[in-house]
N, C-alpha and C positions, 0 to 999 in steps of 0.2 A: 456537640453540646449546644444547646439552647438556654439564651440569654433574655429570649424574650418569644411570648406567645400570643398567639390568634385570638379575634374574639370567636372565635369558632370551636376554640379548642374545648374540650371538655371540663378543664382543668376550670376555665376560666369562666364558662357558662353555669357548670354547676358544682366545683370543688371538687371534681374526682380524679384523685390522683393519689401516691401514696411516697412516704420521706423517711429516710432513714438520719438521726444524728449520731454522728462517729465520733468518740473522742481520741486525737491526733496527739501522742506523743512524740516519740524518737519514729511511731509507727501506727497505724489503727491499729485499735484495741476492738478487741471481739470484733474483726474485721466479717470473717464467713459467717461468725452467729446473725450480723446484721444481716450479711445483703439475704442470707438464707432466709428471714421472717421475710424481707420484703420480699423476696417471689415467692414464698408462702402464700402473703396475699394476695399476689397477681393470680394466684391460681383462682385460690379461695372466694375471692368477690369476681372472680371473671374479668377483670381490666385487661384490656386488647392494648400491648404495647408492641413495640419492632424493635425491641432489643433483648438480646439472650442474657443470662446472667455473668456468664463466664467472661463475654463482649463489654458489660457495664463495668465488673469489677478490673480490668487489664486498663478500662478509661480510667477507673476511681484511682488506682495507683499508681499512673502516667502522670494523672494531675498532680496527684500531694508529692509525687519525684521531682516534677519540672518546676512548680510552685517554693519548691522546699518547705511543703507545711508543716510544724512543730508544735506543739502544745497548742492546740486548737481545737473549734468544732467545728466539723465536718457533716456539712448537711446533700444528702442526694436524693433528688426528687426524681418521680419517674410519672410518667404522666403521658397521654394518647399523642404528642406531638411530638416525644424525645424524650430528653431527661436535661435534668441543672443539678453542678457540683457549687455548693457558695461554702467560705469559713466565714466564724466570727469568732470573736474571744468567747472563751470560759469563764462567767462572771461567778464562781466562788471561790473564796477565799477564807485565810487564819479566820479571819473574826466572823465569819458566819458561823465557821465549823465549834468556835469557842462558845456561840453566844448559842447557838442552836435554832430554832425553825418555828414561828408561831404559827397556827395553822387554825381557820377559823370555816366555816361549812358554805359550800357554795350553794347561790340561791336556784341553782339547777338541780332538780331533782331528772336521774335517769331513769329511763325503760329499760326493757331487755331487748338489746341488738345486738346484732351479729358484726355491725360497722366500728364497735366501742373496741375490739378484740384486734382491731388494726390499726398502725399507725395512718392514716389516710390525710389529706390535706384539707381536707373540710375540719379545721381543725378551730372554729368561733367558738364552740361553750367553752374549751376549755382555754380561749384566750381570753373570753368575757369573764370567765372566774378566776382568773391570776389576775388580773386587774382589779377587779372587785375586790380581790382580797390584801395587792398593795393597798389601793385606796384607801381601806378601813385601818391600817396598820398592821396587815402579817404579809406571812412569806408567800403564804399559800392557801389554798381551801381543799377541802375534800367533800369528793360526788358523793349525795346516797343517794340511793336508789327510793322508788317512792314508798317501800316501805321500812325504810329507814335503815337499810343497810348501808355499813363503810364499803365503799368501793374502792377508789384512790384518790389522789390527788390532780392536779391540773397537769400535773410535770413532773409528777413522781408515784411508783408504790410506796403501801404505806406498811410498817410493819408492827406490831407489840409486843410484851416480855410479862409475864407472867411465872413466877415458880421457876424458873430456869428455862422455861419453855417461849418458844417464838411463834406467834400468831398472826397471818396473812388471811385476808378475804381468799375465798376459795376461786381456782382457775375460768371455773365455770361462770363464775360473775362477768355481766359486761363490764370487764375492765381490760388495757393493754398488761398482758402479762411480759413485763418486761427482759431483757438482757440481763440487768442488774439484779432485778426479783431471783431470775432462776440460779445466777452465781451462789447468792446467798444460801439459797436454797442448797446446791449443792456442796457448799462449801460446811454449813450445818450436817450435813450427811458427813462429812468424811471429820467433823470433829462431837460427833455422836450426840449434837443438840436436838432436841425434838421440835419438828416446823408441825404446826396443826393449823389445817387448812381447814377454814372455816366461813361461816357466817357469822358477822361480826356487828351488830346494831350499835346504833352511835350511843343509847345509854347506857354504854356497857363499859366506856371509856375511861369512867372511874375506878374500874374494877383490875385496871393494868398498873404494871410497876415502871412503865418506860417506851416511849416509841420512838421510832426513827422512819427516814422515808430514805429512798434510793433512787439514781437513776444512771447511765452511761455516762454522762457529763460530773456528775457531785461524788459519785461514788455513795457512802451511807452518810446522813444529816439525823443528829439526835433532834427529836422533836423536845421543844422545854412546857408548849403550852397549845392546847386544842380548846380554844374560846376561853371558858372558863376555870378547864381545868388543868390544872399544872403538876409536870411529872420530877419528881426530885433523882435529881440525877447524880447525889453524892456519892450514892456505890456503885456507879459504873463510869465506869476506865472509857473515854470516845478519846482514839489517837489519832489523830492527822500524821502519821510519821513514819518514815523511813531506816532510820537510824534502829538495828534491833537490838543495841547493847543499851540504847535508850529507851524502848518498850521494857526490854527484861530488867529494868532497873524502874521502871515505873509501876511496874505490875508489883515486883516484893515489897516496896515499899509503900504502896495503897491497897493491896490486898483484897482490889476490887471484888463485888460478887459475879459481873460480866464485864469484860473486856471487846470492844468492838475495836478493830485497828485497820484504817484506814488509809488507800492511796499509797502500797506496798506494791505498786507496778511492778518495781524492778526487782522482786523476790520468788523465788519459788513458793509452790506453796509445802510443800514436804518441809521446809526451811521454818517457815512461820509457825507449820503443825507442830516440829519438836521442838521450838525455841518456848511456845506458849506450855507444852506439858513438862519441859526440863525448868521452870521458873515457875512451876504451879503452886500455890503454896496453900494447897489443899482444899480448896472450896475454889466454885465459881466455875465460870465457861469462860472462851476464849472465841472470839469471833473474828476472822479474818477476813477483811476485802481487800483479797490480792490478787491479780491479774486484773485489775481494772474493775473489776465486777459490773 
């Protein structure tokens, strides 16, 4: 493993390299979805590395064994002169997930690249726009594109609710289509929600009933405000929770129209399918982010 590199190295001449973050409970989560994108793109952009995947991933879980790493993130970078495994803490918590995600437009506008579609370490516009966007007071910003389409955010997809329906910018967008994006995505399939993959312009954002954004580390984050507009979240159900005799007593009792329930790592999901349709109380969807999504 490499702790440190050349000025010669690629990485460090002109940012090319490419990083997976893991979120480390008892265990990685979507351990093979990750490293599988990263040599995805090893393939895809042509990056010449000397290490096989099978060889990376035996290193990635030697470390987090010897380490003992637990609730963490797990960051591995792969790059022309080796790779680096580093953690840090997971900075969300109760009160973000309560308070929810202001989210205000970054002053980058993108092109269409085929670089946007990967996680890569040239990774400045979208550190320059999560800065920008604490600075002014939000969570986050979101890229459009120059003709004023939503793409995502700096550190997250982004998602809308309309009619009982769920709307994502379409795959095709230069955007990273995420680990988390596509859980949701399938997890919506298997509780027969409609995902309409689209193009989505940013003055259309009045015209939703509710957003939220995603990613490996947060799991789903309700969005409460995009600049000026603000999404009332009275009838929908966001649970941070585990406990499912306390979801199925939270649902009869608010009678939500959509239910989003959150950071259910330790459930199946067949579990969560029949617990959300045996406590249905006749209107609304149920939306589950479990197995880490």
């Amino acid at each position: 493993m490499k702790n440190n590199i050349s000025f010669n190295s690629k990485l460090s001449k002109f940012g090319i390299g490419l990083f997976e973050t893991i979120k480390i409970e008892n265990e990685p989560i979507d351990f093979d979805l990750h490293m599988n994108r990263l040599y995805n793109s090893v393939r895809d952009l042509n990056i010449k590395i000397d290490i096989d995947k099978s060889t990376l991933k035996d290193k990635v879980l030697m470390y987090i064994k010897h380490n003992n790493i637990k609730n963490k993130a797990l960051r591995v970078t792969l790059f022309d002169e080796g790779y680096n495994i580093s953690t840090r803490d997971i900075i969300y918590n109760d009160k973000m997930y309560n308070e929810g995600f202001k989210l205000t437009i970054s002053p980058i506008k993108r092109g269409d690249s085929i670089i946007y579609r990967h996680k890569t370490t040239n990774y400045f516009e979208n550190i320059y726009t999560k800065e920008y966007a604490t600075k002014n007071g939000f969570d986050d910003a979101i890229f459009l594109s120059t003709e004023g389409k939503i793409l995502e955010c700096s550190m997250c997809n982004i998602f809308f609710i309309k009619y009982n329906k769920i709307y994502t910018p379409k795959d095709e967008l230069p955007i990273l289509n995420g680990i988390m994006k596509k859980r949701i995505e399938d997890i919506c399939i298997e509780l027969n929600i409609e995902v309409v993959k689209k193009e989505i312009y940013i003055d259309e954002i009045n015209d939703f009933e509710f957003s939220f954004v995603t990613n490996s580390l947060m799991g789903a984050m309700k969005v409460k405000l995009i600049e000026n507009t603000k999404y009332n979240n009275d009838n929908i159900l966001f649970l941070g929770e585990t406990d499912i005799d306390i979801i199925n007593q939270s649902i009869i009792e608010l009678n939500p129209k959509l239910v989003i329930i959150d950071s259910i790592q330790t459930m199946y999901s067949e579990d969560i399918t029949a617990a959300a349709r045996k406590c249905k109380p006749g209107k609304g969807n149920y939306l589950t982010n479990n197995e880490s999504m």
